[in-house]
C-alpha positions as a Markdown table, in Angstrom:
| # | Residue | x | y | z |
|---|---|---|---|---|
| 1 | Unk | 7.4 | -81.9 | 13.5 |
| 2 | Unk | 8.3 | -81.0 | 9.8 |
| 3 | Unk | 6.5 | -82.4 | 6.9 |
| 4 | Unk | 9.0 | -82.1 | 4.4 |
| 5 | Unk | 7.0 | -79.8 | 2.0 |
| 6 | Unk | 9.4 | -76.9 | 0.6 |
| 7 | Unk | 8.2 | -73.6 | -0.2 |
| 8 | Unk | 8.3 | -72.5 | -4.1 |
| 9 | Unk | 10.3 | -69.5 | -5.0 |
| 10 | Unk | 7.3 | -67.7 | -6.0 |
| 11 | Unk | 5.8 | -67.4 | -2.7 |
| 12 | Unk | 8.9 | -65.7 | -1.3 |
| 13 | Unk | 9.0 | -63.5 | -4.7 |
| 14 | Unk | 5.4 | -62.4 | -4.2 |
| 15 | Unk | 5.9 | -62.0 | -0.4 |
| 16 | Unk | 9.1 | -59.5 | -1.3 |
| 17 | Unk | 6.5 | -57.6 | -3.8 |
| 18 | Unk | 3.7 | -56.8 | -0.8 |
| 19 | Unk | 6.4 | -56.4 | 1.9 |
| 20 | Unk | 8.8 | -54.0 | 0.5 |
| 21 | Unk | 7.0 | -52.8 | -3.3 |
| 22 | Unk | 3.7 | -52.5 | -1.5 |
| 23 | Unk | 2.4 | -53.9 | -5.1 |
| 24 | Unk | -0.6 | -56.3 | -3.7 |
| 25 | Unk | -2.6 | -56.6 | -0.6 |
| 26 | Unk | -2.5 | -60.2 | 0.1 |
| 27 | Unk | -1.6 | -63.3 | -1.3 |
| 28 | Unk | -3.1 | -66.9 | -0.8 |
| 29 | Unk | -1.0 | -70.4 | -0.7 |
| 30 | Unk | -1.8 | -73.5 | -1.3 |
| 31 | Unk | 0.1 | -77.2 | -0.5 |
| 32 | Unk | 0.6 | -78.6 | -3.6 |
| 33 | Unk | 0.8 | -82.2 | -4.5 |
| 34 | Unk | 1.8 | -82.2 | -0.8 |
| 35 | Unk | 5.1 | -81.6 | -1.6 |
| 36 | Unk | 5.6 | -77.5 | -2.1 |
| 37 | Unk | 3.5 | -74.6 | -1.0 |
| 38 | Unk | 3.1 | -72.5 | -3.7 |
| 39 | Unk | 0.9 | -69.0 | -4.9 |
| 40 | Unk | -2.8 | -69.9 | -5.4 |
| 41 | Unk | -4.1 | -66.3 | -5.7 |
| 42 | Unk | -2.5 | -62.8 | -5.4 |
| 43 | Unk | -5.3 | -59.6 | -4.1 |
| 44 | Unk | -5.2 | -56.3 | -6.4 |
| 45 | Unk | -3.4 | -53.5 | -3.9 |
| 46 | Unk | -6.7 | -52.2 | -3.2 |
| 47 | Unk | -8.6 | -55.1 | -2.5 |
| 48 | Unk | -10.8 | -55.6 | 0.7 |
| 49 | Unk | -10.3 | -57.9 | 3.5 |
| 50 | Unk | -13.7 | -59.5 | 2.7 |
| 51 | Unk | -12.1 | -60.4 | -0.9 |
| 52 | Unk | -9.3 | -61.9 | 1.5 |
| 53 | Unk | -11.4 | -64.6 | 2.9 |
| 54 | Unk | -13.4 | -65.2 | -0.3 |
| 55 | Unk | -9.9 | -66.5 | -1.8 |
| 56 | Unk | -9.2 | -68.1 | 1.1 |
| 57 | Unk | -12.1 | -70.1 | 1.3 |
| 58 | Unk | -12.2 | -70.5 | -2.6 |
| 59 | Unk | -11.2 | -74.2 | -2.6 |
| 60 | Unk | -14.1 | -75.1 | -0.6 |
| 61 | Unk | -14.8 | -76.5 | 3.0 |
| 62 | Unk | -12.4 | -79.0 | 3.3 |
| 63 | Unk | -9.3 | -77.0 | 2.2 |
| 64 | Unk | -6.6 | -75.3 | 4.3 |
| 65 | Unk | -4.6 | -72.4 | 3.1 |
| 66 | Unk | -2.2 | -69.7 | 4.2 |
| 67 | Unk | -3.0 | -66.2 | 3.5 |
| 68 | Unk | -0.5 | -63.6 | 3.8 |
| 69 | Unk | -2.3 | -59.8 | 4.4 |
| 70 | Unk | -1.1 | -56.6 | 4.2 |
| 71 | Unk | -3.3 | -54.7 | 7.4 |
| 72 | Unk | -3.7 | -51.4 | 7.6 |
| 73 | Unk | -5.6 | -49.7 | 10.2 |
| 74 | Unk | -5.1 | -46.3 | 12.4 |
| 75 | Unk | -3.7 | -45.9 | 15.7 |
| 76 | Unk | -4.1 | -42.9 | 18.4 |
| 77 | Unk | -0.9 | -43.6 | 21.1 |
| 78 | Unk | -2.4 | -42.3 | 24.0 |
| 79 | Unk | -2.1 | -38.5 | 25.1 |
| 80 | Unk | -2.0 | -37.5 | 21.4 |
| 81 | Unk | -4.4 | -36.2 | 19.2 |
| 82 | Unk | -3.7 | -37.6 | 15.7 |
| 83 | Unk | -4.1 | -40.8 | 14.9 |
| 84 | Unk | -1.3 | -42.3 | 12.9 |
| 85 | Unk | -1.5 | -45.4 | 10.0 |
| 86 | Unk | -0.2 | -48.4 | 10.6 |
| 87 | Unk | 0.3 | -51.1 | 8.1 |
| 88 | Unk | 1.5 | -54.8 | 9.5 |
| 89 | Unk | 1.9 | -58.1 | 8.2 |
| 90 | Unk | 0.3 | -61.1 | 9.1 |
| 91 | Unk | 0.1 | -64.6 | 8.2 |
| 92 | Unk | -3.2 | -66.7 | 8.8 |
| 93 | Unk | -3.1 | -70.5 | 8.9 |
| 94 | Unk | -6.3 | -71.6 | 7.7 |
| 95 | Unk | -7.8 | -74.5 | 8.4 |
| 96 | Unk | -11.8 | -75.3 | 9.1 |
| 97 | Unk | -13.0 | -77.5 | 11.0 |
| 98 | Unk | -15.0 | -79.7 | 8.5 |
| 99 | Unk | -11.3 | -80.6 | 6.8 |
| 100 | Unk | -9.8 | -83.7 | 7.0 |
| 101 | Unk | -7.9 | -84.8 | 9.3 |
| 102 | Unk | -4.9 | -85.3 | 7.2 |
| 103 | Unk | -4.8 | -81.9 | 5.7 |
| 104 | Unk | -5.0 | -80.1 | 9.0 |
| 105 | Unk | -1.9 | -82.1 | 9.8 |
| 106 | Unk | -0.4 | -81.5 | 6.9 |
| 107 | Unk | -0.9 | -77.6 | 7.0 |
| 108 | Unk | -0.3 | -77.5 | 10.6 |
| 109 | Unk | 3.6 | -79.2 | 10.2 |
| 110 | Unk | 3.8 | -77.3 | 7.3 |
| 111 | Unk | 3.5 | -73.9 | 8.9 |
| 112 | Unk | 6.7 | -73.5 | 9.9 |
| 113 | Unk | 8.2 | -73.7 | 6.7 |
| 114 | Unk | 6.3 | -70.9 | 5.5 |
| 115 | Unk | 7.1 | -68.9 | 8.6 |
| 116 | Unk | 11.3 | -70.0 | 8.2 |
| 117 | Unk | 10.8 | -68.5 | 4.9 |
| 118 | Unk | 8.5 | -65.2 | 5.3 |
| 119 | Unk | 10.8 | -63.2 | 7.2 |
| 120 | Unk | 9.2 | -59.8 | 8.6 |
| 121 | Unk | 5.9 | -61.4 | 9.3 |
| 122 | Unk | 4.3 | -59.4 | 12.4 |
| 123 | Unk | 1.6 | -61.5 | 13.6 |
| 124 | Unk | 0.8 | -65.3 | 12.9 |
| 125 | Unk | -2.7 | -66.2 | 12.9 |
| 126 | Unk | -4.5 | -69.9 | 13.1 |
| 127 | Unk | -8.1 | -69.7 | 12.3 |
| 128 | Unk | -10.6 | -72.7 | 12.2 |
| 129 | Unk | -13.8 | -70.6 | 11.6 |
| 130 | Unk | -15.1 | -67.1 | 10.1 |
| 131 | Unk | -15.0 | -65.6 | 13.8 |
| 132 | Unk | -11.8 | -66.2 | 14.3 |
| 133 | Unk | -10.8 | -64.9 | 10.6 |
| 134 | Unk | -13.0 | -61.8 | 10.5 |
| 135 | Unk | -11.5 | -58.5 | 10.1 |
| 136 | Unk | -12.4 | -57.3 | 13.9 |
| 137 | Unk | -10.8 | -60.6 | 15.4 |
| 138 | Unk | -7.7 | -60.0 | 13.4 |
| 139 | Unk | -7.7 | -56.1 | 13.8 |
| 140 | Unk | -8.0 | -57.0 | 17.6 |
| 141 | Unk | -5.2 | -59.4 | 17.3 |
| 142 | Unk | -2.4 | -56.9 | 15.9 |
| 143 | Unk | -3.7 | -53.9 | 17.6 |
| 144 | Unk | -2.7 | -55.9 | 20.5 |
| 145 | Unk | 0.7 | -55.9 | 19.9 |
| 146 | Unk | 1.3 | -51.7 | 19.3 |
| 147 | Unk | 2.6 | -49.4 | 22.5 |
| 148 | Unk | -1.1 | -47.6 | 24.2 |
């Protein structure tokens, strides 16, 4: 089900700028007015994962957001000795438990906008709590998708 909110022009501006400039680590949307998803905050290129979830979780305990992360961890294929870096996109769906109803909704139909419009994305996340957000469950999550 679509819930009619567009996606601004920005977030697919600042998506291009982490994708293929490499010039921040993550960014963090926001619905606004219910009506557009649009840039709430955008993470310094050598910001933290931790900062990640502080912006995030920024607006409080009843706010959903979308956070788009640029991961980069290491990988060792098996039956080689060096490990290689590997850098891949995901976007997170944010919503916590303690928000209302009609937000979750709203996020969760909204989704799919974002995806539409993020082309390249790797690995969609939906997270509801910190364990599910943390750097280890997400690490997890993507290193489940490379070749052993």
């Amino acid at each position: 089900m679509a819930s009619g909110v567009t996606v601004s022009d920005a977030c697919k501006t600042t998506y291009e700028e982490i994708k293929k400039d490499k010039k921040h680590r993550y960014v963090v949307f926001y619905i606004r007015d219910e009506k557009q998803i649009d840039v709430e905050t955008v993470g310094e290129r050598n910001a933290e994962y931790e900062q990640f979830l502080e912006d995030l979780q920024k607006g409080g305990t009843g706010e959903c957001r979308y956070g788009l992360f640029d991961f980069e961890y290491t990988h060792q294929c098996q039956g080689t000795s060096e490990a290689s870096k590997k850098q891949k996109l995901f976007l997170m769906s944010w919503c916590p438990d303690t928000a209302k109803v009609k937000k979750k909704m709203l996020y969760s139909s909204s989704f799919d906008a974002l995806k539409k419009s993020l082309v390249g994305v790797q690995k969609y996340i939906q997270a509801t709590d910190l364990s599910e957000a943390s750097q280890e469950a997400v690490e997890e999550k993507l290193r489940a998708t490379d070749r052993q």
